[in-house]
N, CA, C and O of each residue as an XYZ file, in Angstrom:
604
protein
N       0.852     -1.182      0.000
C       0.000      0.000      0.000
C       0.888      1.233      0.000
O       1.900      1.264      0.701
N       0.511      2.291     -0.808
C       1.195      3.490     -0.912
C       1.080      4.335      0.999
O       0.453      3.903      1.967
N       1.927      5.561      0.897
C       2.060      5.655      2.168
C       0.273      6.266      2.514
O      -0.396      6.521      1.512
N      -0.177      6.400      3.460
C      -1.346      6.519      3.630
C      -0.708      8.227      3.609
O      -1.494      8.853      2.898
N       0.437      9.206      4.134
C       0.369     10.954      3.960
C      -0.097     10.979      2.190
O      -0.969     11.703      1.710
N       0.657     10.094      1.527
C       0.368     10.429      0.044
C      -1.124     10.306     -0.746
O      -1.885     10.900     -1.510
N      -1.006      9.505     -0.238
C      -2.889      9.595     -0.976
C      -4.072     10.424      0.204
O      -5.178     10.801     -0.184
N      -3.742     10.547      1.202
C      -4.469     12.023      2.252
C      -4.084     13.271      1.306
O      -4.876     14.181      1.063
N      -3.151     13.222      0.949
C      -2.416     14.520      0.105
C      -3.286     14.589     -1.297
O      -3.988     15.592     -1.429
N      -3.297     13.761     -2.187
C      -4.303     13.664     -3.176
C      -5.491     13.491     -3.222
O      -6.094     13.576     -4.291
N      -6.020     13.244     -2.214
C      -7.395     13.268     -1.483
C      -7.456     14.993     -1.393
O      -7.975     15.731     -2.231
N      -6.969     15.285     -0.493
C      -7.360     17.348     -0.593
C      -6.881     17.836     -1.952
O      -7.445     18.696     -2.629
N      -5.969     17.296     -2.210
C      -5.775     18.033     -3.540
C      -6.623     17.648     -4.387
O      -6.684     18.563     -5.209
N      -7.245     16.925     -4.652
C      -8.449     16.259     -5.710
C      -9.543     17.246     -5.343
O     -10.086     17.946     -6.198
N      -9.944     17.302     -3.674
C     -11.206     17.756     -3.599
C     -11.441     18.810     -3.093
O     -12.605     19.153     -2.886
N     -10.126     19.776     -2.687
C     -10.212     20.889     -2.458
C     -10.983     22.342     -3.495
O     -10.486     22.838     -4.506
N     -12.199     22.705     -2.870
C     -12.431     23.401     -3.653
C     -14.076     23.158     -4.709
O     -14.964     23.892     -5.143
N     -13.703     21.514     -4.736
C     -14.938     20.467     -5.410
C     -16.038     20.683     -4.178
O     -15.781     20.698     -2.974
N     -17.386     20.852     -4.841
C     -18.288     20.737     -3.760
C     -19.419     19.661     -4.146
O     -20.238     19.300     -3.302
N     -19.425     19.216     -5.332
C     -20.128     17.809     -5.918
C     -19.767     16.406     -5.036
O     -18.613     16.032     -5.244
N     -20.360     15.751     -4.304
C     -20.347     14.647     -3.358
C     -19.832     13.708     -4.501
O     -18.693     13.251     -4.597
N     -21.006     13.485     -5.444
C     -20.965     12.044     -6.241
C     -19.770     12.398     -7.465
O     -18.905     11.531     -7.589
N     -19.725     12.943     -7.871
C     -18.176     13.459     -8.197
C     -16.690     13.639     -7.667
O     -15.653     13.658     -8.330
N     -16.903     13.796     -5.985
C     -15.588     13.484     -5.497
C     -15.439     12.642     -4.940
O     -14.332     12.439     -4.439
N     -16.808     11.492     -4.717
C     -16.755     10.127     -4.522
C     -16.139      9.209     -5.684
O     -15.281      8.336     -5.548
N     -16.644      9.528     -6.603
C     -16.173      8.984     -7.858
C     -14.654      9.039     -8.431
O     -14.255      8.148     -9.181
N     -13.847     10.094     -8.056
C     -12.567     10.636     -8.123
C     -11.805      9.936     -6.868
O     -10.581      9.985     -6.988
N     -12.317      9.234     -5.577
C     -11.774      8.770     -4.571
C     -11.873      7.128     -4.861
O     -10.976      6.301     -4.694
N     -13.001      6.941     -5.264
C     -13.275      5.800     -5.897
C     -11.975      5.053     -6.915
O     -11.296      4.038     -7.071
N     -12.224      6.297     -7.381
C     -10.568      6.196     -8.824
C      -9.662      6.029     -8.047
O      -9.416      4.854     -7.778
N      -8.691      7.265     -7.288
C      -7.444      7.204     -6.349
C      -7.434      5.610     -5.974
O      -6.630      4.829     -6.483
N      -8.363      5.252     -5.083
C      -8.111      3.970     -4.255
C      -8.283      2.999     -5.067
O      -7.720      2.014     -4.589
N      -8.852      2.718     -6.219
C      -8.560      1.660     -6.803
C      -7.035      1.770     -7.947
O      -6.358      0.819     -8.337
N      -6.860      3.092     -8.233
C      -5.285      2.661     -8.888
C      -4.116      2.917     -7.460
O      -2.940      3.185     -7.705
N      -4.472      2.830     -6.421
C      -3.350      2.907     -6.018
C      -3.284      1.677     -4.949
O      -2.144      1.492     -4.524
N      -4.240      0.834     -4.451
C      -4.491     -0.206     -3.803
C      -4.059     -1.469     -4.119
O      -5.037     -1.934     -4.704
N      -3.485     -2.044     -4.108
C      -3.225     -3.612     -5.198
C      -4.424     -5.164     -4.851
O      -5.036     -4.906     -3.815
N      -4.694     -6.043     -5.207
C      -5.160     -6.850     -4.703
C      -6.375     -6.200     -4.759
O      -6.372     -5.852     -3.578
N      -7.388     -5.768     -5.177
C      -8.434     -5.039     -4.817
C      -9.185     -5.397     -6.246
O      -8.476     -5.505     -7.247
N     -10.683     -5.591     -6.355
C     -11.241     -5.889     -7.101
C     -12.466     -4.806     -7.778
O     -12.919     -4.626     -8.908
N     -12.732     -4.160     -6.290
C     -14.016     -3.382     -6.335
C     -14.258     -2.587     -5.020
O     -14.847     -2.867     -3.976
N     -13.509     -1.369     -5.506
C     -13.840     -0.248     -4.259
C     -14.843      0.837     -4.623
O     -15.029      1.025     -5.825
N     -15.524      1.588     -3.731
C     -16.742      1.987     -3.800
C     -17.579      2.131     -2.777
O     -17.593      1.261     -1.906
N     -18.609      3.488     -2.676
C     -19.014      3.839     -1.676
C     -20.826      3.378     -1.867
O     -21.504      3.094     -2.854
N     -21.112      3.479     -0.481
C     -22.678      3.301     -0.409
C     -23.146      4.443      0.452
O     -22.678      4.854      1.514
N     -24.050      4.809     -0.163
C     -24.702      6.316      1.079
C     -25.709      6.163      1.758
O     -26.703      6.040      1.041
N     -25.928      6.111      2.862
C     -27.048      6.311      3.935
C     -28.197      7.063      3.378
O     -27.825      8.090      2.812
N     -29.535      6.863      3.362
C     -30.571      7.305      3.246
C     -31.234      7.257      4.098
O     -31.927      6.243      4.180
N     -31.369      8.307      5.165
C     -32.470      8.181      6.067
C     -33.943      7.945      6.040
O     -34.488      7.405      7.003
N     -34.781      8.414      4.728
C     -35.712      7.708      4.878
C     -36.291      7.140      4.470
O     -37.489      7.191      4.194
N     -35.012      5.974      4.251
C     -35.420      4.115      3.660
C     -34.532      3.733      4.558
O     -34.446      2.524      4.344
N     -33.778      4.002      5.475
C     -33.023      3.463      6.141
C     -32.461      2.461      5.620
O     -32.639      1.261      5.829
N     -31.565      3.153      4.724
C     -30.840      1.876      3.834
C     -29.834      2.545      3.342
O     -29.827      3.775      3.396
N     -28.570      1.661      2.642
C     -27.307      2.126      2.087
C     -27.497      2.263      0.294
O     -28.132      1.309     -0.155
N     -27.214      2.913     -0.383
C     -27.456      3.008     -1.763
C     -26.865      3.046     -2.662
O     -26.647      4.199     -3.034
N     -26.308      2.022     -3.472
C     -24.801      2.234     -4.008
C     -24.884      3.875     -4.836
O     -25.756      4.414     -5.517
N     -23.551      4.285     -4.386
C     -22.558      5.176     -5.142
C     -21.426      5.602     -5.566
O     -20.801      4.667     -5.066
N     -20.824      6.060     -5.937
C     -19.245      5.957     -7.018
C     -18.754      4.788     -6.197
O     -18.771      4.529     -4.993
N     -18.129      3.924     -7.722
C     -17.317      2.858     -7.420
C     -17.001      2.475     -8.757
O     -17.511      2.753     -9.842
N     -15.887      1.662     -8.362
C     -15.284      1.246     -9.746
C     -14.769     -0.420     -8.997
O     -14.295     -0.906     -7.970
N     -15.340     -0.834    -10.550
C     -15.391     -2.884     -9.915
C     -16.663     -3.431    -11.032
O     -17.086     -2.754    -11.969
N     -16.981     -4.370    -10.782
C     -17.919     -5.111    -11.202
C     -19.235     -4.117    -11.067
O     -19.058     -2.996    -10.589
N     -20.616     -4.549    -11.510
C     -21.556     -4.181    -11.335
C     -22.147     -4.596     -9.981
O     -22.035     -5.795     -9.727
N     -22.875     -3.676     -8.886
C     -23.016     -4.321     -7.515
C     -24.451     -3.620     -6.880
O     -25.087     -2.787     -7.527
N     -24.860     -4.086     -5.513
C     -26.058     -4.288     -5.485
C     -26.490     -2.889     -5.287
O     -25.780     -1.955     -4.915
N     -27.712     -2.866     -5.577
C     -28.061     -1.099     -5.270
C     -28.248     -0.638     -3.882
O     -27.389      0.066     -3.351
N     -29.219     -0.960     -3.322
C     -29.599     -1.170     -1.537
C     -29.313     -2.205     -0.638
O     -29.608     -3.384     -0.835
N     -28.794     -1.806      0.256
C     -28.483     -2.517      1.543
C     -29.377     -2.013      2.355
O     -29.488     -0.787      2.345
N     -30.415     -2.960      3.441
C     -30.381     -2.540      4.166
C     -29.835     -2.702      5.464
O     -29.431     -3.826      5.761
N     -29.739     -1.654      6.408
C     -28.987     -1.436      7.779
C     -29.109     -2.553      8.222
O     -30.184     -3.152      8.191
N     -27.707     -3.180      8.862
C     -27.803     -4.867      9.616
C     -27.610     -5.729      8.343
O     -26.790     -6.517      8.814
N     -27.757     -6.078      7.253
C     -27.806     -6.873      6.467
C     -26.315     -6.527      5.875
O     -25.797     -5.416      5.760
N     -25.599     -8.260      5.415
C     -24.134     -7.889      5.536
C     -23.274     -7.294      5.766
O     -23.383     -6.443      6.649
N     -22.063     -7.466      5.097
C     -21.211     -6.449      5.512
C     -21.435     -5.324      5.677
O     -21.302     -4.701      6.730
N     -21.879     -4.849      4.443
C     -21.670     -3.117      4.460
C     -22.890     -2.912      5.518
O     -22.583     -2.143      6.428
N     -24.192     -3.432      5.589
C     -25.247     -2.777      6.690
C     -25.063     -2.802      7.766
O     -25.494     -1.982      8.577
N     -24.070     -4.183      8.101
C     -23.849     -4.432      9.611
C     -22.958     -3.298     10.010
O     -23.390     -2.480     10.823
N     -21.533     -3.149      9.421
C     -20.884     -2.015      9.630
C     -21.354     -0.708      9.825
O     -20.821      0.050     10.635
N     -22.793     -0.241      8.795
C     -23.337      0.990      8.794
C     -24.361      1.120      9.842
O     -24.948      2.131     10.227
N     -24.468     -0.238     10.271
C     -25.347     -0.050     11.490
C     -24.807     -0.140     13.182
O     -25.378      0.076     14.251
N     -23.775     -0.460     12.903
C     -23.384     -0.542     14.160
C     -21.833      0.313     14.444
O     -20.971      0.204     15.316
N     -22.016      1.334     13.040
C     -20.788      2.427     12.977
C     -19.426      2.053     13.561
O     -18.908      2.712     14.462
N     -18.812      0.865     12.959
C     -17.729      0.112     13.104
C     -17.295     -0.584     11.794
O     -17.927     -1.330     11.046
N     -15.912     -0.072     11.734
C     -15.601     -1.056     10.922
C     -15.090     -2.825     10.549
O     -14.646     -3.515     11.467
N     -15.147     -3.060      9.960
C     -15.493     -4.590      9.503
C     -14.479     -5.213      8.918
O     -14.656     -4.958      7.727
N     -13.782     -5.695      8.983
C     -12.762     -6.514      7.891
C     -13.069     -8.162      8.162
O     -12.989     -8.864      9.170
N     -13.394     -8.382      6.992
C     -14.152    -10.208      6.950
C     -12.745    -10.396      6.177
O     -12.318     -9.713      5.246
N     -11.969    -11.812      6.985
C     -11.397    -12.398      6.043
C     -11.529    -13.158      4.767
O     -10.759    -13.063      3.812
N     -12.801    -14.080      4.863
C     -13.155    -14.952      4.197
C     -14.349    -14.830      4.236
O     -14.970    -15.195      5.234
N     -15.183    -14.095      2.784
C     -16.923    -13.823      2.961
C     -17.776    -14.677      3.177
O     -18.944    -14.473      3.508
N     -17.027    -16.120      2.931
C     -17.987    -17.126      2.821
C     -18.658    -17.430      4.540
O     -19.747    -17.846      4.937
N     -17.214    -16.923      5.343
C     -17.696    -17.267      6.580
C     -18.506    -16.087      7.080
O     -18.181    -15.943      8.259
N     -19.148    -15.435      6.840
C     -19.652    -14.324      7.398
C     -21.174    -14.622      6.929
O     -21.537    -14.677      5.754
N     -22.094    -14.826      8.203
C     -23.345    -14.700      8.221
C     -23.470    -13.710      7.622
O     -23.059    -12.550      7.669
N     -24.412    -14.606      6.745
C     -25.358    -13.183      6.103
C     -25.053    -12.385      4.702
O     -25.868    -11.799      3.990
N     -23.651    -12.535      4.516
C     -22.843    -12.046      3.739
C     -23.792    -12.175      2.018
O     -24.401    -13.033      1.379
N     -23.454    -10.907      1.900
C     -24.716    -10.661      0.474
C     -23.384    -10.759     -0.732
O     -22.479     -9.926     -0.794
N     -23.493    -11.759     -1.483
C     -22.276    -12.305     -2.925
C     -22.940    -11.117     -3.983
O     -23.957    -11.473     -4.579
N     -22.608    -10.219     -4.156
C     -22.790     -9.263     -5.307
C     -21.289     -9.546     -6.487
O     -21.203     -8.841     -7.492
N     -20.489    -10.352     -6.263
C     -19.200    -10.588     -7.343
C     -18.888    -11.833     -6.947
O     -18.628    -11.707     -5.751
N     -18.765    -12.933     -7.239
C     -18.203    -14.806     -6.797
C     -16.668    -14.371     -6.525
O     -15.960    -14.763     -5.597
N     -16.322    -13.456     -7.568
C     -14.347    -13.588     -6.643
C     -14.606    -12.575     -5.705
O     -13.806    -11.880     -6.333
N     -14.840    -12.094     -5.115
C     -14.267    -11.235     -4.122
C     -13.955    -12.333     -2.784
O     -14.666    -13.313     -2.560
N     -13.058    -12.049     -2.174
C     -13.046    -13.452     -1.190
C     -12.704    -12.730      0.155
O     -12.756    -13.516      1.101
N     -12.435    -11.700      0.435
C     -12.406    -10.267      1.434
C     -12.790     -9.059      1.141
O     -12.886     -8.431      0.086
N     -13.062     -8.753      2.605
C     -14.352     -7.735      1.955
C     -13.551     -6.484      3.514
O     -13.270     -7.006      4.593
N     -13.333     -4.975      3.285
C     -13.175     -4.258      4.378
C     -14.612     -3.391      4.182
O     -15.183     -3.237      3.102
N     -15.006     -2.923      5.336
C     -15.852     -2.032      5.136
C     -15.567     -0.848      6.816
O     -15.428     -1.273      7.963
N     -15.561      0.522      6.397
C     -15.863      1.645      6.923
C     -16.507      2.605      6.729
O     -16.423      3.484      5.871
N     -17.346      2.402      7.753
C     -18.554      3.647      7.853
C     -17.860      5.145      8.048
O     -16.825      5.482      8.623
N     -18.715      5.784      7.433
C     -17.992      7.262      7.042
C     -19.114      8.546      7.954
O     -20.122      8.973      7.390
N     -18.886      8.813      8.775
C     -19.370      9.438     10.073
C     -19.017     10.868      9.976
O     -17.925     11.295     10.352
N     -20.241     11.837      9.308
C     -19.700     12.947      9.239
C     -20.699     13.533      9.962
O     -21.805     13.000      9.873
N     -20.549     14.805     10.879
C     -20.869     15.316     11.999
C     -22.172     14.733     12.690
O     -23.304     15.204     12.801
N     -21.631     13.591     13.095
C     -21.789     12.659     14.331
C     -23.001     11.577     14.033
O     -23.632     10.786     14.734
N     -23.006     12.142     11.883
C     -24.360     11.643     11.493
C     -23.730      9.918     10.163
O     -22.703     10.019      9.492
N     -24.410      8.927     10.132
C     -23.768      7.992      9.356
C     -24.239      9.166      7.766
O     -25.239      9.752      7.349
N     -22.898      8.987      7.385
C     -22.773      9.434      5.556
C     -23.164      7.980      4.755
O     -24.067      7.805      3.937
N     -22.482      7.307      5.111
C     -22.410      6.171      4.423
C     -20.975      5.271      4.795
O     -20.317      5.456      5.819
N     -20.722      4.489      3.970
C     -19.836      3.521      4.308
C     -18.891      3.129      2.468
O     -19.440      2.973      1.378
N     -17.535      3.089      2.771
C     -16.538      2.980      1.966
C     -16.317      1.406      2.428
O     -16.166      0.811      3.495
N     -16.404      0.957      0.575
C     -16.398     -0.790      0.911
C     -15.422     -1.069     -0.209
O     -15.411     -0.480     -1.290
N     -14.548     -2.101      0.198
C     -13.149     -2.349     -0.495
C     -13.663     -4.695     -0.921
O     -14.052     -5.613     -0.200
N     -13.468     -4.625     -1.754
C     -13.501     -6.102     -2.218
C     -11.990     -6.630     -2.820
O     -11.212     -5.915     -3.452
N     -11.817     -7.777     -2.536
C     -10.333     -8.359     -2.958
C     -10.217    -10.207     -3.019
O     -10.375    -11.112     -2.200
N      -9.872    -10.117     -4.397
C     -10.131    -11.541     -4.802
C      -8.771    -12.452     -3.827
O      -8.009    -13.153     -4.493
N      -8.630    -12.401     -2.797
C      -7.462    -13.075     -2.053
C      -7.797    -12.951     -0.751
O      -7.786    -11.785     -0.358
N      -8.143    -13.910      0.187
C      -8.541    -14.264      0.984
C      -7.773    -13.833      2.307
O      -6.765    -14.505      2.526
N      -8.066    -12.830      3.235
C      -7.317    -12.201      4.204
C      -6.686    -11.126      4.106
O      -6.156    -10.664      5.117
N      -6.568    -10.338      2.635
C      -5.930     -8.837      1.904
C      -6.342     -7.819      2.927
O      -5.707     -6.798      2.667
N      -7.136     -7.621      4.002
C      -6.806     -6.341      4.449
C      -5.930     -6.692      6.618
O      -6.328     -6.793      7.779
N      -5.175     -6.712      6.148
C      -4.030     -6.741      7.332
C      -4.169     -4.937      8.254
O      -4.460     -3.836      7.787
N      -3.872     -5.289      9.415
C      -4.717     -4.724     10.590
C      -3.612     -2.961     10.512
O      -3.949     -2.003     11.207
N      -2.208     -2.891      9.440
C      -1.820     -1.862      9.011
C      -2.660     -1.299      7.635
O      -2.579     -0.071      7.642
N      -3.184     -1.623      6.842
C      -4.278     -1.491      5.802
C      -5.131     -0.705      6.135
O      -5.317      0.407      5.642
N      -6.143     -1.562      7.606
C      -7.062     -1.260      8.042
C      -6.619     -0.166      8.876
O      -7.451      0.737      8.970
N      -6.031     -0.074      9.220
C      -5.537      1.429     10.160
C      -5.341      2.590      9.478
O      -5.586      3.674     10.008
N      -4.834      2.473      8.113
C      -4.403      3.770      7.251
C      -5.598      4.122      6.355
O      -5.885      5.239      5.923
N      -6.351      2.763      6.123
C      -7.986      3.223      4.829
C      -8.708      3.848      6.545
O      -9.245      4.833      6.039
N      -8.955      3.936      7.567
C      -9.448      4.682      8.596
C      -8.971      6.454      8.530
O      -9.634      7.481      8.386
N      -7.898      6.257      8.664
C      -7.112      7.491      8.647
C      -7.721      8.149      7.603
O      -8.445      9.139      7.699
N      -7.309      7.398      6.318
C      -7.775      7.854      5.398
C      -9.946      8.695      5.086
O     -10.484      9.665      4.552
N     -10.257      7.688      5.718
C     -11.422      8.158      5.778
C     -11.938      9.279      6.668
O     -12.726     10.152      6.305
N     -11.270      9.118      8.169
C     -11.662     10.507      8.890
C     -11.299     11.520      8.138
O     -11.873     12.570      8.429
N     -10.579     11.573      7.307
C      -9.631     12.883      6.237
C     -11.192     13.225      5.449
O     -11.998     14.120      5.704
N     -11.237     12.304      4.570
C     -12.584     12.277      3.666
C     -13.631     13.000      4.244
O     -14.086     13.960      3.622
N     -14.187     12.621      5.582
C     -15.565     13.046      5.941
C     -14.908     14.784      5.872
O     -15.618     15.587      5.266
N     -14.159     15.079      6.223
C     -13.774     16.167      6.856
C     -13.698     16.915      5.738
O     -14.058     17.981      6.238
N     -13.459     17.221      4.355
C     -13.664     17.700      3.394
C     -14.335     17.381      2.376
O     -14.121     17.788      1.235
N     -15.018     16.783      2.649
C     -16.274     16.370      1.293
C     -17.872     16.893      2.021
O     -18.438     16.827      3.113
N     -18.110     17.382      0.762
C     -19.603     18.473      1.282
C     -20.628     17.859      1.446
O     -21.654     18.449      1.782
């Protein structure tokens, strides 16, 4: 993984200034998938409060499901219980919703912007155990950065 200051750095520099959400989701979407390795399908889902559900938005990967709702797999369980998630192996994960047959790890972080769920940043990777607990520490970092300048 690239250093996590360098892509925080292209993260403000991308979106400094940008006030389009689904446009600088889509541009973060980009960053993290050319600079991530092992990665199949990164991409965000947004909170809708009133469907109480996650809704796919910018991502780049396979084609994937539109709504989640809250509690239901990865990404809902994470968005519902505002924690992040790293499944080694999807197969073992109750519940786990197959929107791609290779993905075989799945990270997910909920994206918590003033004190309200935004949504949740979900990472897929055809190799079984790809997000290691330095990964998961720097795509965090990385994300408190995100909430903090995206409108």
């Amino acid at each position: 993984m690239p250093e996590i200051s360098l892509l925080i750095a292209q993260l403000k520099s991308l979106l400094t200034g940008e006030h389009n959400k689904f446009a600088n989701l889509a541009n973060v979407s980009a960053l993290l998938m050319q600079n991530l390795s092992e990665i199949n399908w990164v991409g965000f889902y947004l909170f809708d409060p009133e469907k109480d559900e996650l809704v796919l938005g910018p991502f780049q990967g396979k084609v994937a499901c539109m709504h989640i709702k809250l509690g239901k797999g990865v990404c809902g369980t994470s968005a519902k219980e505002q924690t992040t998630i790293a499944v080694d192996d999807v197969q073992q994960f109750k519940g786990y919703i197959a929107c791609d047959s290779s993905a075989k790890s799945e990270l997910v972080i909920p994206l918590i912007k003033d004190s309200q769920l935004f949504g949740v940043l979900d990472l897929d990777s055809p190799l079984k155990g790809r997000f290691d607990s330095k990964t998961i520490n720097a795509l965090e970092e990385f994300c408190q950065t995100l909430v903090k300048v995206i409108d």
